[in-house]
N, C-alpha and C positions, 0 to 999 in steps of 0.2 A: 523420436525424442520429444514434438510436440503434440499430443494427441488432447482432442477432449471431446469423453463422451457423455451423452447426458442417457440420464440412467431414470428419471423416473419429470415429473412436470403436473404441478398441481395450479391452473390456472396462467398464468404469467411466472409465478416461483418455480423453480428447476431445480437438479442436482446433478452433479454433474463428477466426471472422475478429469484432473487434469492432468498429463500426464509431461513431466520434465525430466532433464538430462540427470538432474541430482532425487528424483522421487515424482510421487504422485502426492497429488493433493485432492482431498475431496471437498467439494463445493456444495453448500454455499460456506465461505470460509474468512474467515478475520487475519487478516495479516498484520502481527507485533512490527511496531517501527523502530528500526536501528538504528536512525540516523547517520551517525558516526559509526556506523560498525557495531554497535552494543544497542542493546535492547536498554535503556536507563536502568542498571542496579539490576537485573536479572542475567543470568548466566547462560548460555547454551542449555546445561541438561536445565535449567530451568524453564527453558523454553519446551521444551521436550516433554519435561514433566505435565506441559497443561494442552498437550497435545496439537500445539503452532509445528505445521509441516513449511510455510511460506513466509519468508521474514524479508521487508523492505528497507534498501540503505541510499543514502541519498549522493548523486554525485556531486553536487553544487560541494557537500558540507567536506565526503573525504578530497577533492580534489582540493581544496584549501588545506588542508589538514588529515592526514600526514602529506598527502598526495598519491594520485597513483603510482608512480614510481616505487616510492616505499612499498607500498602494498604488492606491485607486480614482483616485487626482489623477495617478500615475502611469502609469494603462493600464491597468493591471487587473493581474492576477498573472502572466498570460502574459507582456504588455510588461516588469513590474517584473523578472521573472527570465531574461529572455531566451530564454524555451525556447516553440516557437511548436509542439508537439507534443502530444495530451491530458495535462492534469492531471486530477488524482483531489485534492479536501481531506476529509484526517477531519476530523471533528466539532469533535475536543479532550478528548471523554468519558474516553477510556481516559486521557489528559493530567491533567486535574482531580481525576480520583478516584486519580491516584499521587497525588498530591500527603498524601494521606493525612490528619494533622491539620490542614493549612492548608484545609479545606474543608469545607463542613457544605452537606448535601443537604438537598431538601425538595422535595415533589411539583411546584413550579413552577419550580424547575432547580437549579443549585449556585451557591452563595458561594463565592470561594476568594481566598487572599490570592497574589500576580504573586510570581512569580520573581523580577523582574527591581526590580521597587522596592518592594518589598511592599505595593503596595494594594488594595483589598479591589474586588475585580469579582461579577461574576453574569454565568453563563450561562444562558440558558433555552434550551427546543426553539427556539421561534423565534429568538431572538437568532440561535445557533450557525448556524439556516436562514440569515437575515439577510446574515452576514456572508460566510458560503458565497458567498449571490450576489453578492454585491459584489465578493469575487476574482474572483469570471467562471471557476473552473472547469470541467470538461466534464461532471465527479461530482461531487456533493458527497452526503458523508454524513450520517444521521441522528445525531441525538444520544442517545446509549446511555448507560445504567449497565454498569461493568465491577464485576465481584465476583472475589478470587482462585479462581484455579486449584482450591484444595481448597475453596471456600464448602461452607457444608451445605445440605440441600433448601431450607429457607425461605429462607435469604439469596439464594442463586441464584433462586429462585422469586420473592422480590420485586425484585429485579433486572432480570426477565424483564418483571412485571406495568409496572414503571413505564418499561421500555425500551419495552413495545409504547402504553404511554400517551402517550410522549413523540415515539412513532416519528407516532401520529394528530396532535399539533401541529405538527409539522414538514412532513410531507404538504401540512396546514391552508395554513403560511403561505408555502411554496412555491410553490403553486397560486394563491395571492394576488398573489404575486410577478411571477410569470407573465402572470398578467391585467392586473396594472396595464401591464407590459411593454408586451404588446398592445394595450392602450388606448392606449398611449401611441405606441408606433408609427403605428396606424391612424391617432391625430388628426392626426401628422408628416406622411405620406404623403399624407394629405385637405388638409392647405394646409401647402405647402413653403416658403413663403414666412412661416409663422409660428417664431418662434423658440420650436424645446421643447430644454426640459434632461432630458437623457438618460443614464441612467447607463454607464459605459465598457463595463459587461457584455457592450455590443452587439449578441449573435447573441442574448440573452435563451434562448441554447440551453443548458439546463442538467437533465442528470436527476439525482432524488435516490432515492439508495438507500438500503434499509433494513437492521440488523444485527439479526441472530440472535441473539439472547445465552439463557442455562440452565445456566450451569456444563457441568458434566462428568455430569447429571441427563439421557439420555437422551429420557425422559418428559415434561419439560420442554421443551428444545430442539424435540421432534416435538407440542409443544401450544403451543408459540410459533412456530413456522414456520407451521402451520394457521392461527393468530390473524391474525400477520403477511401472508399471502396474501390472508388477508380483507379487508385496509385498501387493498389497491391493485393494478394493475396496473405491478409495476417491471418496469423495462429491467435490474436485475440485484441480485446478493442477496450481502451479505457473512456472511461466520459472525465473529462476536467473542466473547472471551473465552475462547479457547484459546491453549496455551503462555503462560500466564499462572500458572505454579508446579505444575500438575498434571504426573505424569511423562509422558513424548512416546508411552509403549506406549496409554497412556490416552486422548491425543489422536486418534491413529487408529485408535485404535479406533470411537473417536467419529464420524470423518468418516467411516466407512466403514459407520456404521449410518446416519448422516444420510442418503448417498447418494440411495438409490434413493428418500426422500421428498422430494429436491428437486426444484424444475421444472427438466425437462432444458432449455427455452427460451432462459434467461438464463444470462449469467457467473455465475459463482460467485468469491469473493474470500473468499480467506483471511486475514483480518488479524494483520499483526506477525508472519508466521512464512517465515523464508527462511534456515535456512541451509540446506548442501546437502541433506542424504539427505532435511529434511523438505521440499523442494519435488518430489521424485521420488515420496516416499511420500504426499502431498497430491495431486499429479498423479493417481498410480496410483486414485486414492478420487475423482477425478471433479474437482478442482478448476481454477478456469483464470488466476485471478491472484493475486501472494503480495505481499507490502511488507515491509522488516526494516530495522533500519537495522545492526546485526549486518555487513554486509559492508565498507562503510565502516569501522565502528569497531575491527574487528577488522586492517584494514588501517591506518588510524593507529597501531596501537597494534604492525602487525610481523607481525603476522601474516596468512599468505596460504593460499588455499583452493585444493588440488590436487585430480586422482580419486582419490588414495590418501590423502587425509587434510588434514592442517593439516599448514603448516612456518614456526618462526621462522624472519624472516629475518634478526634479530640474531642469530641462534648461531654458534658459533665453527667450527662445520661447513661454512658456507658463505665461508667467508675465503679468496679466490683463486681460488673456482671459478668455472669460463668455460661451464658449461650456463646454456643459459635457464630460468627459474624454472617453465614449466609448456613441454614440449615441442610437448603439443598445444594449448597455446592461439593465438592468432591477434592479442592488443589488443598494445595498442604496446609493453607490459612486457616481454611472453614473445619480444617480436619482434627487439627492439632492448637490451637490458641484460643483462647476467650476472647471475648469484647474486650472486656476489664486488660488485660493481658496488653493488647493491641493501643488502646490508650495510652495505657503506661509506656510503650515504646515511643510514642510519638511526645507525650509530654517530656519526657526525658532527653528527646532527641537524640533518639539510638535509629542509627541508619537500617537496622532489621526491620523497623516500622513500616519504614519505604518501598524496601525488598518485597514485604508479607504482601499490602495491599497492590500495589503493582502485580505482584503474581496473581493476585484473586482478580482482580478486572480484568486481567489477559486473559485470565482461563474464565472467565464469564463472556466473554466476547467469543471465544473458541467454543464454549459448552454451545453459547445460544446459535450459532452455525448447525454445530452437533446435533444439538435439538430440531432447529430449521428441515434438516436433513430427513431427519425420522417420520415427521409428518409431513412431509410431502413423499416421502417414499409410501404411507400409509395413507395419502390421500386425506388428513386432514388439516392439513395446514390451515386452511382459512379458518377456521371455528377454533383453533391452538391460538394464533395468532394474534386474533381478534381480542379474545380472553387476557392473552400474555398483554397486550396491548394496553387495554382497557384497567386490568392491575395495576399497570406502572406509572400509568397519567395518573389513578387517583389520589392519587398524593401531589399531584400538581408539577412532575417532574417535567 
C-alpha cells in the first residue's frame, strides 16, 4: 500500500510513481490545501478536473472544528470531504506554535488557547498521532516544533532535539495503533458472527512520516536526519521549517546541500512551499511533493499565476479584453472566460471570480509538476527549467 518508485532522474530532479492505499500519485506533484476539509471555494470534481491526485487537511484546524469525533461518526475524512483520492494530514505543529502567545510548550506537547472559542486544549505527540488516525488519512504527519526562519543555533537546535523526541512518541503510539487495529481485525474475522466496534479508519492503512526540522543550521538538519533515520524505517520524509521568514536564496541553498544526504528511496515533501519558481527550484534540488495554501489565497484575493509572472485581475488593464487569461493553460478558466469576463466578476464581487482563479493557480501548480515530469523523463529538464525560470523573474516576480 506504500510503494514509491522513481522512474526516470535528470541530475538531482526525479520522478517518481507513489503509490497509496486510496491511488497513486505521480511526482513531482503539488498538493491543493484543504485545511478544514475543503480546498477554499473549489469542489472535489474541481479538484479532479485539474488533475490534484493528493490533497492536505490539517489536524490542529478540524480537531478544533468540527472535531474528529464528528468526522469519525461521519466516515472518516475521506467520506466527510468527499474526496476518495490520497490525503496527507499535518500534524497541527506549524498551526499551534503560530499561534504565538496563545500557546506555552513543554516537553510533553503544547497548551494553546482555539481560535475559534478560546479554550484552552493540549496537544501531545500522541494525541496529534491519535487523531491523525481517526481521520483515516493515507499520511499522517509527525508532530514537530516549528522555530522562525532566522532562529539562532540553540533555539533551532532545541527545536530539532524535541522534534526528534517527539517524532519517537508518535512512532511509539502509531504502532500501537496499528496492533490494536490487527487485534481487532483478527478477532472480527475468527468469529463473524461476534459484534466488534470498529473504528471507520477501516483499511487501518496509514503511514506516518517524520519532519526534519534545524532551522537554516546546515549542521543541524544533517545531525537530525542521521537521528531521525535511526528511529525507523519511513515510506517517506518531509523537511519543515523552511520559507518560514529566512530569505528563499537561503532556502535552496539549504535543499540543495541537504540533497545528496537524503535517501534517495522515499518521497521527499517540502512543507508549505508552492508558489511557482520555488516548486521548479525545489524540484531541480531533488524534491517530489510541495503544499502552500498561497494559490488559493492569492486567487481570492485577484490575483492569478502566469509563465511570465502574476497579473491582477482587478486592473483596469483588463476591462474588455477577449484573451484568455493564460493561453497556455488547459482548466476550465483559460478555456472558457475572458480577462474582461474575469474582472467583471471580481469588480462586482461575485463569488465565481474566486472559484475561476483559485482553479487556474491550482491547476498551474498541477500543470507545472505535469510539465516537471515530461522533461525530466525526456532528459531535459535543466535547459526547460532554466528557460521557464528565467521567463518568470523577468518581470521581477
Amino acid at each position: 500500500m506504500f510503494e514509491f518508485e522513481i522512474e526516470a532522474e535528470s541530475g538531482a530532479a526525479r520522478t517518481g510513481t507513489l503509490t497509496l492505499p486510496h491511488g497513486t500519485v505521480e511526482t513531482p506533484m503539488f498538493m491543493p490545501v484543504g485545511t478544514q476539509g475543503t480546498v477554499r471555494a473549489l469542489s472535489p470534481n474541481d479538484l479532479r478536473s485539474v488533475g490534484a491526485t493528493l490533497v492536505l487537511a490539517n489536524t490542529y484546524h478540524l480537531h478544533v472544528r468540527p472535531g474528529e469525533a464528528v468526522i469519525e461518526a461521519l466516515g472518516a475524512l475521506h467520506r466527510f470531504m468527499g474526496w476518495d483520492r490520497p490525503l496527507l494530514t499535518d500534524s497541527g505543529g506549524f498551526q499551534v506554535f503560530s499561534l504565538a502567545g496563545f500557546r506555552q510548550v513543554d516537553e510533553d506537547g503544547v497548551e494553546f488557547q482555539s481560535h475559534v472559542d478560546g479554550s484552552r486544549r493540549t496537544l501531545t505527540p500522541e494525541r496529534a498521532t491519535e487523531i491523525q488516525w481517526t481521520l483515516g488519512a493515507d499520511i499522517a504527519m509527525a508532530f514537530d516544533h516549528v522555530v522562525p526562519g532566522g532562529a539562532d543555533e540553540p533555539t533551532a537546535r532545541d527545536a530539532m532535539e524535541r522534534t526528534l523526541r517527539w517524532l519517537e512518541r508518535c512512532g511509539k503510539r502509531h504502532e500501537e495503533l496499528k496492533a490494536s487495529y490487527d487485534a481487532t481485525s483478527l478477532r472480527h474475522e475468527s468469529s463473524p458472527g461476534e459484534h466488534v466496534q470498529r473504528r471507520v479508519v477501516a483499511s487501518g492503512n496509514q503511514s506516518l512520516w517524520p519532519i526534519l526540522q534545524g532551522g537554516t543550521q546546515l549542521e543541524l538538519r544533517t545531525e537530525g536526519l542521521r537521528r531521525l533515520l535511526d528511529l525507523g524505517d519511513w515510506t517517506g520524509l518531509a523537511i519543515g521549517g523552511l520559507s518560514v521568514g529566512e530569505p528563499k536564496p537561503l532556502m535552496y541553498d539549504m535543499l540543495g546541500a541537504l540533497e545528496p544526504r537524503l535517501p534517495p528511496a522515499v518521497p521527499r515533501y517540502l512543507m508549505g512551499v508552492g508558489f511557482p519558481a520555488d516548486l521548479l527550484e525545489g524540484i531541480a534540488r531533488g524534491i517530489d511533493l510541495f503544499d502552500c495554501v498561497a494559490a488559493t489565497r492569492n486567487g481570492r484575493h485577484g490575483t492569478a499565476w502566469l509563465p511570465t509572472g502574476r497579473i491582477n485581475v482587478r486592473g483596469a488593464a483588463l476591462i474588455g479584453s477577449s484573451e484568455p487569461l493564460d493561453p497556455e493553460c488547459d482548466c476550465e478558466t483559460c478555456t472558457r472566460f475572458p480577462r474582461g469576463y474575469l474582472r467583471h466578476l471580481f469588480v462586482i464581487e461575485d463569488i465565481l471570480g474566486l472559484r475561476l482563479i483559485s482553479l487556474h493557480n491550482i491547476r498551474f501548480l498541477v500543470r507545472l509538476g505535469e510539465q516537471a515530469r515530461a522533461h525530466i523523463l525526456a532528459g531535459t529538464f535543466d535547459g526547460w527549467s532554466r528557460e521557464w525560470l528565467r521567463r518568470h523573474y523577468a518581470r521581477g516576480t
